[in-house]
C-alpha positions in Angstrom: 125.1 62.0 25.0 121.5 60.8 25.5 118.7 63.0 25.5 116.9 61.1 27.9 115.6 62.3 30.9 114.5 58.9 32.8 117.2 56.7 31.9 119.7 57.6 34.7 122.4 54.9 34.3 122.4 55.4 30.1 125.4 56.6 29.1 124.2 57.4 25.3 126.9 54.6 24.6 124.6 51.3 24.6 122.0 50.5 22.0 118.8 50.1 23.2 116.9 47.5 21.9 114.1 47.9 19.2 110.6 48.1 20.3 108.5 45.1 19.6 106.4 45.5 16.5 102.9 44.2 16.3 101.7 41.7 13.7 99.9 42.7 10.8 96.7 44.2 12.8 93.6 45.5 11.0 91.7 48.6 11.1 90.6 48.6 14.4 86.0 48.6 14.4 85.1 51.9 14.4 85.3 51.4 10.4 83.1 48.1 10.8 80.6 50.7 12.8 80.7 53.1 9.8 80.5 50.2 7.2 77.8 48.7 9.3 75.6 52.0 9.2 76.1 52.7 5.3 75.5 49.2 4.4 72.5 49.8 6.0 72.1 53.4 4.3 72.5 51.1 1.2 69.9 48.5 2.2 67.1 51.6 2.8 68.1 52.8 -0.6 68.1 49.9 -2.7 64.6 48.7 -0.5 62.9 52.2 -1.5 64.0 51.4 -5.5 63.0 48.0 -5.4 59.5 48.8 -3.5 58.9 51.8 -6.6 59.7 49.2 -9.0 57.9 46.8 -7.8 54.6 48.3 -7.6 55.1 50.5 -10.6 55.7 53.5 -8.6 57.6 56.7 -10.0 60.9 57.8 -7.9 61.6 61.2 -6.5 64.5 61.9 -8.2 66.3 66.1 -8.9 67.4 64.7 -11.7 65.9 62.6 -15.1 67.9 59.7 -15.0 66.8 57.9 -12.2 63.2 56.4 -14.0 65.3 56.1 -16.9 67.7 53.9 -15.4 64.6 51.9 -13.0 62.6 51.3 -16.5 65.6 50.2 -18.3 66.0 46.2 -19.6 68.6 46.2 -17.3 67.3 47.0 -13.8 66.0 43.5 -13.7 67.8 40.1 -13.3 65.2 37.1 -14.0 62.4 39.7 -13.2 63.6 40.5 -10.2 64.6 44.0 -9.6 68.4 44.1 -9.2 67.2 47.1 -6.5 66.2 43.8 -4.2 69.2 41.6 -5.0 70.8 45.2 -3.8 68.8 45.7 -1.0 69.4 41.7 0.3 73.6 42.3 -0.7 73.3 45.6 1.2 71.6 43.9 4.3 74.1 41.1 4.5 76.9 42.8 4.8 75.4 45.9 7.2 74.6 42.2 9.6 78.3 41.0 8.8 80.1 44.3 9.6 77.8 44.8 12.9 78.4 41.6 13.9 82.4 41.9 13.2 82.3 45.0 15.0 81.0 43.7 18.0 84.2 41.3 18.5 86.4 43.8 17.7 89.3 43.5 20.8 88.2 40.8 22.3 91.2 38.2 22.4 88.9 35.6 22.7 87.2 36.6 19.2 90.1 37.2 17.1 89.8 34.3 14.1 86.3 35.5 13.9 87.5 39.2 14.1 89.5 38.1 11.3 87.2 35.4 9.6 84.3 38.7 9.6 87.2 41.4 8.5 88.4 38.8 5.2 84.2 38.4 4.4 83.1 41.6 4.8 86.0 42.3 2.0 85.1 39.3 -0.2 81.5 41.0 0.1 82.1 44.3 -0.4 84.3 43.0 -3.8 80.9 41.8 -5.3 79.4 45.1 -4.2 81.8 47.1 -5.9 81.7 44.8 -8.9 77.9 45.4 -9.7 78.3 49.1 -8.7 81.2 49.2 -11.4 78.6 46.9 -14.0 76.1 49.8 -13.4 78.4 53.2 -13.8 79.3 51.4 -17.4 75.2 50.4 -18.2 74.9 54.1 -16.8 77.4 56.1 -19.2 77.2 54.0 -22.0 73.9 51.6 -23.2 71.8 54.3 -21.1 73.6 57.3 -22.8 74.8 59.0 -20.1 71.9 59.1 -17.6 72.1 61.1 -14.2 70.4 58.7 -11.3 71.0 59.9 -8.2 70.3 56.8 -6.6 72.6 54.9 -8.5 75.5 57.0 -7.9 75.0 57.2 -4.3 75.1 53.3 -4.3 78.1 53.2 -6.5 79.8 55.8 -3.8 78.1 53.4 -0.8 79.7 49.8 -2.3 83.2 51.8 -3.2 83.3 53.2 0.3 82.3 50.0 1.6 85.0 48.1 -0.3 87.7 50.0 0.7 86.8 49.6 4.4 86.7 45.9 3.4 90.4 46.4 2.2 91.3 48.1 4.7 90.8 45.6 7.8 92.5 42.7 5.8 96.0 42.5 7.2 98.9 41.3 4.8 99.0 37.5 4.9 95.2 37.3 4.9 95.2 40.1 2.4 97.7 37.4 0.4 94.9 34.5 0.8 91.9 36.5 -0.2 92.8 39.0 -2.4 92.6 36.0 -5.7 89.2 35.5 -4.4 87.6 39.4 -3.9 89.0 39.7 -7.9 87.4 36.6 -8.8 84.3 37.9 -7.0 84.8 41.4 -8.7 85.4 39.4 -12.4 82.0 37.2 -11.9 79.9 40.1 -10.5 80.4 42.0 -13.8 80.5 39.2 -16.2 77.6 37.3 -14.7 75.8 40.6 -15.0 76.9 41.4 -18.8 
């Protein structure tokens, strides 16, 4: 017998045919929104860093690691804080994520939807690479040092990649997964 109430002429005898499934369909862009607003939490954050570095300045900071880690050998990449290679990363992808967002359900849009969803992954790959590069220089060549800033990056690029991941559907996600590694791999190693 059928349990459904609409269907007068069913007689709970005939199959009914399988709904339609959708293709593989991303996220949909509130998460571009959310990426789009902390990349740019990220971008203030690095900007302040790189700003105190650059003119010498001390950072407020609870806790002592934080002008341990912005005086160390390694906050700079040919003398350029890596704050402001941050700050210019974090930037990019806040205007890549706002701008994906914005073409988010528009049929017209949707290879760019897409084309903005696989780059803002790709991105956010490179992001969590030097965020992984500086939780390493953080616990081990810097002995363990507490720097607020740098772990709220590290928790900014990790959220950031995994709203990246999460908008690339599977046969994208097939094409540029080989990629965001290789971005990942050369991140660190370019940075070692």
């Amino acid at each position: 017998p059928s349990l459904s109430v609409n269907d007068e002429d069913d007689d709970g005898l005939t199959p009914r045919p399988k709904p339609k499934q959708k293709p593989d369909e991303p996220v949909p862009n509130p998460p571009l929104r959310v990426a789009a607003f902390l990349a740019g939490a990220g971008f203030l954050e690095s900007s302040y860093l790189a700003i105190e570095k650059l003119t010498g300045g001390e950072v407020t900071c609870p806790l002592t690691g934080c002008q341990t880690a912005l005086n160390s050998g390694y906050s700079e990449l040919f003398g350029v804080p890596l704050s402001a290679f941050g700050a210019a990363a974090y930037f990019g992808v806040a205007a890549l994520t706002w701008w994906g967002a914005g073409m988010a359900g528009n049929e017209e849009d949707r290879d760019a939807y897409q084309r903005a969803r696989v780059l803002t992954f790709l991105s956010t790959a490179g992001l969590a690479g030097v965020s992984s590069y500086l939780l390493y220089l953080l616990a081990v060549p810097l002995g363990g040092a507490e720097c607020v800033y740098c772990l709220t990056s590290a928790t900014i690029s990790f959220t950031l990649f995994a709203i990246g991941l999460s908008g690339v559907g599977g046969k994208d996600f097939g094409k540029a997964a080989p990629a965001a590694f290789s971005v990942y791999i050369v991140t660190v190693l370019s940075l070692s």
